[in-house]
C-alpha positions as CSV (number, residue, x, y, z in Angstrom):
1,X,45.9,67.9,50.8
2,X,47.5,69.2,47.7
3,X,47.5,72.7,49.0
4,X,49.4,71.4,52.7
5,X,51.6,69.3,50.4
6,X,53.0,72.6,48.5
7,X,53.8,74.0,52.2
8,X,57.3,74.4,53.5
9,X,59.3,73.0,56.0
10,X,59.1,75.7,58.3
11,X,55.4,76.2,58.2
12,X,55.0,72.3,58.4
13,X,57.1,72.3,61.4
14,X,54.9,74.7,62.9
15,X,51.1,73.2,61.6
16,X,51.7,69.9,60.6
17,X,49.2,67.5,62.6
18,X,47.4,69.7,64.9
19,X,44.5,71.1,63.6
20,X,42.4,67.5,64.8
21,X,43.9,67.9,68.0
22,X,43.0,71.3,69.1
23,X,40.0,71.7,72.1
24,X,38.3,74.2,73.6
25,X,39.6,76.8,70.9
26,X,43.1,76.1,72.4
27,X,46.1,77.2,70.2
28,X,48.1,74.5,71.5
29,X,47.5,70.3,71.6
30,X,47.2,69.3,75.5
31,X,49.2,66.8,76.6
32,X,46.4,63.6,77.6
33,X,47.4,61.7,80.3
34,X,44.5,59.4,80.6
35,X,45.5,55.9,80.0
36,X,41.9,54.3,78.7
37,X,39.2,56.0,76.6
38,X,35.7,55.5,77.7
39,X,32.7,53.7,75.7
40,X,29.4,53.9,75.7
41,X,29.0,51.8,72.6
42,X,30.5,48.6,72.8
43,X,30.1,48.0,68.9
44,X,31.9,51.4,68.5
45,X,34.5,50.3,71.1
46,X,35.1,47.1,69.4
47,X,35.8,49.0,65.5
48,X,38.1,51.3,67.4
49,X,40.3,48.5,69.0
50,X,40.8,46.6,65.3
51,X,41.4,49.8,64.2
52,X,38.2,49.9,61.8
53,X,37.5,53.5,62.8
54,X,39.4,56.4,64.7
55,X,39.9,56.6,68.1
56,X,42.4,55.5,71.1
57,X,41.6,52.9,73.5
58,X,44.4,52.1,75.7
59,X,47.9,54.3,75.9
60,X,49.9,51.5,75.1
61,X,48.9,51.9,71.9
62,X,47.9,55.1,71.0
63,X,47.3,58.0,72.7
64,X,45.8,61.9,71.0
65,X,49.3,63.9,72.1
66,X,51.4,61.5,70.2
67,X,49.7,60.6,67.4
68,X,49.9,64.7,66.9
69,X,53.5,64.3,67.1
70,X,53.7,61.4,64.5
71,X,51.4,63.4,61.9
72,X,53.9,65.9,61.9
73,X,56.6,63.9,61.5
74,X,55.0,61.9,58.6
75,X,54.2,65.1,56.8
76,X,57.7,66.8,57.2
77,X,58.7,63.5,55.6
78,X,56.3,62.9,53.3
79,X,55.2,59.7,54.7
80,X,51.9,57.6,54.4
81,X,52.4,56.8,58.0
82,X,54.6,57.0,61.4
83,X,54.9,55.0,64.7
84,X,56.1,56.6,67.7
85,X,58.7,54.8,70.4
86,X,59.9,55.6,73.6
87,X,63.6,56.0,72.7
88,X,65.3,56.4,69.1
89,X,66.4,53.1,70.4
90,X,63.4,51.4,70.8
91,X,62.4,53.0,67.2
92,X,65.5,51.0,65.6
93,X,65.4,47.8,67.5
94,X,61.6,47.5,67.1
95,X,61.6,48.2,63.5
96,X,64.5,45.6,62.9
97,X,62.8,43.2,64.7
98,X,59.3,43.4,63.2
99,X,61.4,42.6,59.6
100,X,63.9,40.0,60.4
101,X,63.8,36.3,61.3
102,X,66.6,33.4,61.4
103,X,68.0,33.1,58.5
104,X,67.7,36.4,56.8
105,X,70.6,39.0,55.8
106,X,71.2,42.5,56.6
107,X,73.8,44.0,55.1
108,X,75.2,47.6,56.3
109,X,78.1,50.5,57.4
110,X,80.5,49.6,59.9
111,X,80.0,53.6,61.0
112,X,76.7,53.1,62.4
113,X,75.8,54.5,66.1
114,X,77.3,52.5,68.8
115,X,73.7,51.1,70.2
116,X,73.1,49.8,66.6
117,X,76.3,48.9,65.9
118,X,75.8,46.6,68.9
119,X,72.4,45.3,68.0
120,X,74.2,44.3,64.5
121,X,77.2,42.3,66.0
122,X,75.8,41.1,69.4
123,X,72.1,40.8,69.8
124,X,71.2,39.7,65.7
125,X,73.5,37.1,65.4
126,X,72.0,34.9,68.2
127,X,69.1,35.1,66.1
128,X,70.7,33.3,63.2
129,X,70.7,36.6,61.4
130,X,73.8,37.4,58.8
131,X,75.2,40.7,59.5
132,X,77.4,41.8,56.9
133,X,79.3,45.3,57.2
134,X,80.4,47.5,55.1
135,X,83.3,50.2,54.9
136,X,80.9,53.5,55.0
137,X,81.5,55.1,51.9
138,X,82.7,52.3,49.8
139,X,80.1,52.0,47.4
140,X,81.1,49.3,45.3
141,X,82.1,46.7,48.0
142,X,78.6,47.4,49.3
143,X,77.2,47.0,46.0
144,X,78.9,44.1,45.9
145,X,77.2,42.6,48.9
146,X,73.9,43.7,48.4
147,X,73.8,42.0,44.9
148,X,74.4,38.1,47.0
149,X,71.1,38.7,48.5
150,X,69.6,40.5,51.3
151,X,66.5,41.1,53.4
152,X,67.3,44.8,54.7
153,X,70.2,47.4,53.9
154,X,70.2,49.7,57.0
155,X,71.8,52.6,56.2
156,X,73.2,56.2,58.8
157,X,73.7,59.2,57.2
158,X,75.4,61.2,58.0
159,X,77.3,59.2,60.7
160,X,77.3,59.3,64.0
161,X,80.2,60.3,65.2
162,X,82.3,60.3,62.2
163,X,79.6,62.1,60.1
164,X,80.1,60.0,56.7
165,X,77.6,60.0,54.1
166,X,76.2,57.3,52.1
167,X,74.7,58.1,48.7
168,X,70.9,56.7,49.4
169,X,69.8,56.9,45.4
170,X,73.1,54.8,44.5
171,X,72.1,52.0,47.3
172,X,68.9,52.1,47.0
173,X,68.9,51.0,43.6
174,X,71.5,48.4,44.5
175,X,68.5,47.0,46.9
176,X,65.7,46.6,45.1
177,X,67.7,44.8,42.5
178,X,67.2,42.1,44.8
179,X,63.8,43.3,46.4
180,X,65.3,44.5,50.0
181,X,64.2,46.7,51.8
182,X,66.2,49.9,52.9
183,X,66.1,52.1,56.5
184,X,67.3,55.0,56.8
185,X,68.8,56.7,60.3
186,X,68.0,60.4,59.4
187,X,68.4,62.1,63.1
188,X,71.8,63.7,62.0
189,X,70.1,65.6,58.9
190,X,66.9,66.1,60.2
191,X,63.6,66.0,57.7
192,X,64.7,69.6,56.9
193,X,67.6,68.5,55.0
194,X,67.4,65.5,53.9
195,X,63.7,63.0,53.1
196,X,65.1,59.7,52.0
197,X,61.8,58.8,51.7
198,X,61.4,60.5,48.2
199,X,64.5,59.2,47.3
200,X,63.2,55.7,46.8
201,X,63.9,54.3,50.8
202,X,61.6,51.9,52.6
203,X,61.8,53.7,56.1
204,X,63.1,56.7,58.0
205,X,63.9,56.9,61.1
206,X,65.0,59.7,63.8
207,X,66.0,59.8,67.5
208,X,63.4,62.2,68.7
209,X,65.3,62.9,71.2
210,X,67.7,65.1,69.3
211,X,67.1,67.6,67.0
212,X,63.4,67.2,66.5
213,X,62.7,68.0,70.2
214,X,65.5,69.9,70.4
215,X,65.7,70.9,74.2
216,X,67.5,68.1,75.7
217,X,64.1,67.3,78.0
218,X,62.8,64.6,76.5
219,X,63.3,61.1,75.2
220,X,61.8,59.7,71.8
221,X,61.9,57.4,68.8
222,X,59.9,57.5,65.4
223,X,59.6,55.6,62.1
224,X,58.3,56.7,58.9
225,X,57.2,55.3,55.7
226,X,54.2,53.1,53.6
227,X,51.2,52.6,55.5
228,X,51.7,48.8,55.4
229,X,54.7,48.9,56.5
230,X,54.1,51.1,59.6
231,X,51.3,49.0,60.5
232,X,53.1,46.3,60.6
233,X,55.9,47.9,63.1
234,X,53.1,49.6,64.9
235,X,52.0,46.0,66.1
236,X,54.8,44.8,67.3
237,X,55.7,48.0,69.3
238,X,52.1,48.2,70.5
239,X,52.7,44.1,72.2
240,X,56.5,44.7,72.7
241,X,55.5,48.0,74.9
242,X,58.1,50.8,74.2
243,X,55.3,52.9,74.2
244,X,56.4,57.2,74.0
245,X,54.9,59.3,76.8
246,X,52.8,62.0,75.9
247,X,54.4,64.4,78.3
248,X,57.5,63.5,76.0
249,X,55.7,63.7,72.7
250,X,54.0,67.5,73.8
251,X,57.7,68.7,74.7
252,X,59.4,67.4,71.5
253,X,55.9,68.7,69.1
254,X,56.8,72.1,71.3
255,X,60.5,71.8,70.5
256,X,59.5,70.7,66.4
257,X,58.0,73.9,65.9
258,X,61.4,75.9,65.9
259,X,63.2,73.2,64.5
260,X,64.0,75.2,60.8
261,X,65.2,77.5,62.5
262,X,67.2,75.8,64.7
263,X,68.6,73.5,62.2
264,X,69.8,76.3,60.2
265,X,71.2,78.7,62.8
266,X,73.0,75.0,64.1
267,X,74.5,74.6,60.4
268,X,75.6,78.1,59.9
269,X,77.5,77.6,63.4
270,X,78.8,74.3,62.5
271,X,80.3,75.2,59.3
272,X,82.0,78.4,60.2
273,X,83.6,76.2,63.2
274,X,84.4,73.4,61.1
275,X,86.3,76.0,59.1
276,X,88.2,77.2,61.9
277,X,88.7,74.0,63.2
278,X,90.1,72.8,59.7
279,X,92.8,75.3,60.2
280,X,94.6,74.9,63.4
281,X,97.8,73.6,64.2
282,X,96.3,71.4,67.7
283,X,93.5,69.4,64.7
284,X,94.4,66.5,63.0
285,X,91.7,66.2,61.2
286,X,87.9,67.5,60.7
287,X,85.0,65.6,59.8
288,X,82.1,67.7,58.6
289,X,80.5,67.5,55.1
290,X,80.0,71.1,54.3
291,X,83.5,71.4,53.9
292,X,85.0,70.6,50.6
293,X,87.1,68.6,51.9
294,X,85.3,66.1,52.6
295,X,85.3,63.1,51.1
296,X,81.8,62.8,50.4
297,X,80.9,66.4,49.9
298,X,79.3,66.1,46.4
299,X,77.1,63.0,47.2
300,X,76.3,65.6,50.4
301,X,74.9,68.5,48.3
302,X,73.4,66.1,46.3
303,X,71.2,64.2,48.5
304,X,71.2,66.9,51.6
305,X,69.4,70.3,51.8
306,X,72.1,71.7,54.1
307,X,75.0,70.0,56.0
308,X,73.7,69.8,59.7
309,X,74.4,70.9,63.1
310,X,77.0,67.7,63.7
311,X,80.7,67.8,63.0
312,X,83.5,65.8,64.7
313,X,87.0,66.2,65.0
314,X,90.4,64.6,66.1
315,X,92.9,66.5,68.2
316,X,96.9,65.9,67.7
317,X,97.6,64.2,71.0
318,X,94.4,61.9,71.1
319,X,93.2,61.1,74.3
320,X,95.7,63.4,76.8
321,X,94.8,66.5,74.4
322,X,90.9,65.7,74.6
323,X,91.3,65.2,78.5
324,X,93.2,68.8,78.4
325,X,90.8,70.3,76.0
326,X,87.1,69.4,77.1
327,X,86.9,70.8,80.8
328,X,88.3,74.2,79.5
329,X,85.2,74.8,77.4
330,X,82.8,77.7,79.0
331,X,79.8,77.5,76.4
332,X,79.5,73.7,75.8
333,X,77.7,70.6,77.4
334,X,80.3,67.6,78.3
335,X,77.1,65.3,78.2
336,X,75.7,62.0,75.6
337,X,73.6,64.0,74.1
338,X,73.3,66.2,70.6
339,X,70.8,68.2,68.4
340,X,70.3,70.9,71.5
341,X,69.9,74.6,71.6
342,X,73.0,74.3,73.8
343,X,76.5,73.5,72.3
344,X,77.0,69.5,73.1
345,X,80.7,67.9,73.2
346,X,81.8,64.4,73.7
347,X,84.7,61.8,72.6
348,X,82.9,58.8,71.0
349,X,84.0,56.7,73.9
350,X,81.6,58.1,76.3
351,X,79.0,59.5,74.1
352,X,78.1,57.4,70.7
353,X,80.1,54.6,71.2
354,X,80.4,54.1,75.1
355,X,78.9,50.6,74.4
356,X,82.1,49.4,72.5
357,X,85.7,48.7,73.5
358,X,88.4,50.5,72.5
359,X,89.4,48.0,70.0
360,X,86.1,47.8,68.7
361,X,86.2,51.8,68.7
362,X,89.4,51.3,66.9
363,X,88.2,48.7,64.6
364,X,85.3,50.8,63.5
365,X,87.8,53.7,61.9
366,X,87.3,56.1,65.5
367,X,90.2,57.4,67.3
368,X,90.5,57.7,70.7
369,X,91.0,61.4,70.3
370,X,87.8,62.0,68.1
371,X,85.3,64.7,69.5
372,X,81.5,64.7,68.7
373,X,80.8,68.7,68.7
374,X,77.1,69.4,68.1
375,X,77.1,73.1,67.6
376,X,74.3,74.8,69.4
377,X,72.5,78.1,68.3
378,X,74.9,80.7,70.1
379,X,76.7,83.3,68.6
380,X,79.1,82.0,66.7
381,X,82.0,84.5,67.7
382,X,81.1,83.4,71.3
383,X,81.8,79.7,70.2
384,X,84.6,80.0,68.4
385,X,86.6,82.2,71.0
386,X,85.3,79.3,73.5
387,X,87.1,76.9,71.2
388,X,90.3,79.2,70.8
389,X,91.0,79.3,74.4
390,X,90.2,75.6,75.2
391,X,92.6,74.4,72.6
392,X,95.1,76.7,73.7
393,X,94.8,75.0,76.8
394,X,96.3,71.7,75.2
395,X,100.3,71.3,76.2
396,X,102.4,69.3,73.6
397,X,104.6,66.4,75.2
């Protein structure tokens, strides 16, 4: 175990939590479709269903194909234990859920993605659960917060769409001065650059779905963290149902084996067109945290390995200038999606934050004219030209 532990990302991402699942002398783990496992022994069936020895009984709750995937994951993040979901979706709801009852406080960042950000100011208050958030990025008024009591601090970062960061040492600290736990949304950096895990957090989780998989073909959620913990999110999934398929978990354990190198080609694109970006006349403003610009750069190299594949930016002319720009893109995706091989684009209000109103979009610090770019792994001279001749595209008024 030592020996695995000293291992890199990269070989990890290729390795990690196959080796038990290999037949036949196969290279790669099949994807099981069978939805019961077969006993002979009902004594040794009965330890396998209270989870007293290994083994699978029933897809709902396990299944050999995706608990491949989550022993990857849990080893990229240096986990005692994951939990898989269908959706990144299902991952946060479910883990909030197993935590919280009436009564109890979660405080957080008002920059959270818009499905969260919903489940915070819709679906936990008719619970009777205090929601308080916070401006991302000021510190001390979380601080602040945190010290009146709390059950959970859920924290994103970086953001999505606004990618803001949120130094996870500084609030973590700030939690367990009053014993609460803290989650962690890590889709946008990716276990590759950042494991909050080992920076004192409770939980990490990742839409799947994005970069991990990586291909755009399949939908998932996991969690990460202490083996009690896990367990305990594990059960309710298992009886709530939002189960992953294994023909989702094979593609995104396919798609995880490239994901170093995807992750850093994705950066490398990103920054050079958040540079560009930063630069012309048609952009207000750029929101990427490998620039220095950024308002949270330091706390970024700090806490981050590399920067990401995500940046965001607003045009000059909001919404008409977005409505010129997008459909003049050649190599780019106009889809609600992100962390693909294939350049993605979107404004917030029909990709991360088609859930909330305009005022609510507003309210949360994201203008109308804000574009989500999640740079793909093409030639970066390819995208950038791309770029050049859809903003030139945009006509003042």
């Amino acid at each position: 175990m030592e020996a695995k532990n000293r291992l890199q990302a990269g070989t990890k991402s290729v390795w990690a939590g196959e080796k038990e699942y290999l037949v036949h002398g196969a290279t790669q783990v099949p994807v099981v479709h069978s939805v019961a496992y077969n006993y002979d022994d009902i004594d040794e069936w009965y330890e396998v269903a209270i989870g007293k020895r290994k083994g699978h009984i029933y897809g709902r709750n396990t299944n050999p194909t995706v608990q491949s995937f989550e022993d990857k994951v849990k080893i990229l993040e240096h986990a005692e234990a994951a939990t898989s979901f269908s959706t990144g979706m299902a991952a946060i709801s479910n883990s909030l859920l197993t935590i919280l009852k009436p009564g109890d406080r979660v405080v957080s960042i008002k920059d959270t993605y818009g499905g969260t950000n919903k489940i915070f100011s819709e679906f936990l208050p008719r619970l009777n659960i205090e929601v308080e958030l916070v401006e991302t990025g000021n510190h001390e008024e979380m601080e602040r917060e945190i010290a009146k009591g709390c059950k959970l601090v859920y924290l994103e970062t970086p953001t999505n769409p606004t990618v803001k960061i949120t130094d996870i040492v500084r609030i973590t600290k700030a939690a367990k001065k009053v014993d609460a736990l803290v989650f962690v949304d890590n889709t946008f950096a990716t276990p590759i650059n950042q494991n909050p895990l080992t920076l004192g957090v409770d939980l990490v989780i990742h839409s799947a779905t994005k970069f991990l998989g990586g291909h755009a073909d399949a939908l998932g959620g996991v969690v990460c963290g202490s083996e009690s913990l896990v367990k305990d999110i594990y059960h309710y999934r298992e009886i709530n149902g939002a189960t992953m398929d294994p023909m989702a978990a094979y593609l995104i354990l396919r798609g995880m084996k490239t994901l170093k190198l995807r992750v850093e080609k994705q950066q490398e694109n990103a920054m050079k067109v958040a540079q560009f970006l930063e630069n012309h006349e048609k952009v207000e403003q750029v929101y990427y945290p490998g620039l220095q610009t950024h308002t949270s750069h330091e706390i970024a190299k700090k806490q981050m390995k590399g920067f990401g594949g995500m940046l965001s930016f607003a045009l000059k002319g909001e919404l008409d200038a977005v409505r010129q720009f997008l459909p003049k893109l050649e190599y780019a995706h106009r889809a609600a999606n992100l962390g693909a091989v294939e350049t993605t684009v979107g404004p917030a209000r029909t990709t991360s934050h088609v859930e909330n109103t305009s005022e609510e979009r507003a309210a949360l610090g994201i203008p109308e004219g804000l574009v989500r770019y999640s740079a793909g792994i093409e030639d970066i001279d390819d995208l950038l030209n791309d770029l050049k001749q859809a903003l030139n595209e945009i006509k003042s008024h």
